[in-house]
C-alpha positions in Angstrom: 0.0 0.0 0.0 1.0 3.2 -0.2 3.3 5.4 1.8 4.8 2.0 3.2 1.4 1.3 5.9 1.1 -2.2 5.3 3.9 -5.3 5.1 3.7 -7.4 2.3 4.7 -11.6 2.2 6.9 -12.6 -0.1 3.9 -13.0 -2.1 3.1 -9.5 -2.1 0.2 -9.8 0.1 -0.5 -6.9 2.8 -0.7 -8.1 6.3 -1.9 -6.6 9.1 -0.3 -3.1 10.3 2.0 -2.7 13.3 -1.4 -0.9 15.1 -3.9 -3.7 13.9 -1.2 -6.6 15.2 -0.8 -4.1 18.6 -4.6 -4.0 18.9 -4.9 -7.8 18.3 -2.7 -8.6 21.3 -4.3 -5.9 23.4 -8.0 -7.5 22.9 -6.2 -11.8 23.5 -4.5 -9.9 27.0 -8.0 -8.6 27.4 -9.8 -11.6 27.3 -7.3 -13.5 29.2 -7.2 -11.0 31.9 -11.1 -10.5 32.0 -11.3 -14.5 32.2 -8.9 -14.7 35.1 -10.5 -12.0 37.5 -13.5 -14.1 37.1 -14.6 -17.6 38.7 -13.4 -20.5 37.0 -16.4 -21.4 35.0 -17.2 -17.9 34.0 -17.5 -16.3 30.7 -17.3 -13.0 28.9 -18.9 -11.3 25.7 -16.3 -10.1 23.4 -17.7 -7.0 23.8 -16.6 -7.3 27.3 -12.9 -7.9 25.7 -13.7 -4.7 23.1 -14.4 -2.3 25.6 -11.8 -3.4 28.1 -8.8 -2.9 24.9 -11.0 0.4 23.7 -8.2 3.3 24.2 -10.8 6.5 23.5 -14.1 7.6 24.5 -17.7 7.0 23.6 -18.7 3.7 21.7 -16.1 3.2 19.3 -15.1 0.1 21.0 -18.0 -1.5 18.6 -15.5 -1.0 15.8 -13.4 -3.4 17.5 -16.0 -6.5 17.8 -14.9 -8.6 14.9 -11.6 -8.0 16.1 -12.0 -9.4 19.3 -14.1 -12.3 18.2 -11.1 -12.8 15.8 -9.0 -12.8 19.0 -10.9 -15.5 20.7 -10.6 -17.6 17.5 -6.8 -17.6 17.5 -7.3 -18.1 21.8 -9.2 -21.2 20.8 -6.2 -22.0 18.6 -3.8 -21.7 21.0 -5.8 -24.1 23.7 -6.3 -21.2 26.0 -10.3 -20.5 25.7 -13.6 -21.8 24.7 -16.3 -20.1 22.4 -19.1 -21.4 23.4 -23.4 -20.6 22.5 -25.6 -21.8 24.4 -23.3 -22.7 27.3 -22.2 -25.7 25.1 -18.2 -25.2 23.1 -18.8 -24.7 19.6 -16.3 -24.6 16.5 -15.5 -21.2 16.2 -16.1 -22.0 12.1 -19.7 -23.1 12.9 -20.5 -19.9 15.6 -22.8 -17.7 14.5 -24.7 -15.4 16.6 -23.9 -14.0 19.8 -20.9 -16.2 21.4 -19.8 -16.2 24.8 -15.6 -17.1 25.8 -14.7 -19.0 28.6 -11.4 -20.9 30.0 -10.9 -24.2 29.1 -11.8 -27.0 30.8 
C-alpha cells in the first residue's frame, strides 16, 4: 500500500499493520485478563474484551467487535479458551450469533 502502511509476504500480500497486530494482542491480553478475574467457570462477551482494549471515548469500541471475536478464535487456537453458545463449546467455524468465551476446561 501506499506510503509504506502495510507489510507485504513474499507474495506480495499486505498483512496486518503494526497498530492492527498491537490492537490484536491488546484485545487476546484482554480476554485472558477478564477470564482470570473471574470464577473459573465464568465467561465473557467479546464485547466485554472490546471495551476493556478500547483506548478512546464513547462507543467506538463497537469497531473493535470482529476483532475481538477474531481474537478469541486464535485463543481457541492456541488451547487457551472456549467459544461457546448456548453454554455448550462450539467450533469457532460453525458460531454464529452471539458467542460467549470461557477458560478451558
Amino acid at each position: 500500500m501506499a506510503g509504506g502502511t502495510y507489510e507485504t509476504d513474499g507474495a506480495g500480500e499486505a498483512n496486518e499493520t503494526v497498530s492492527e497486530r498491537q490492537t490484536d494482542r491488546r484485545l487476546e491480553r484482554a480476554i485472558l485478563e477478564l477470564l482470570a478475574r473471574r470464577g473459573p467457570t465464568a465467561t465473557i462477551c467479546p464485547s466485554d474484551a472490546a471495551r476493556a482494549a478500547y483506548e478512546g471515548d464513547g462507543d467506538g469500541w463497537r469497531a473493535l467487535m470482529e476483532p475481538a471475536r477474531r481474537a478469541a478464535r486464535r485463543l481457541v487456537t492456541a488451547g487457551e479458551v472456549e467459544i461457546t453458545q448456548r453454554g455448550q463449546p462450539v467450533d469457532p467455524a460453525d458460531a454464529r450469533g452471539p458467542i460467549r468465551i470461557r477458560r478451558v476446561r
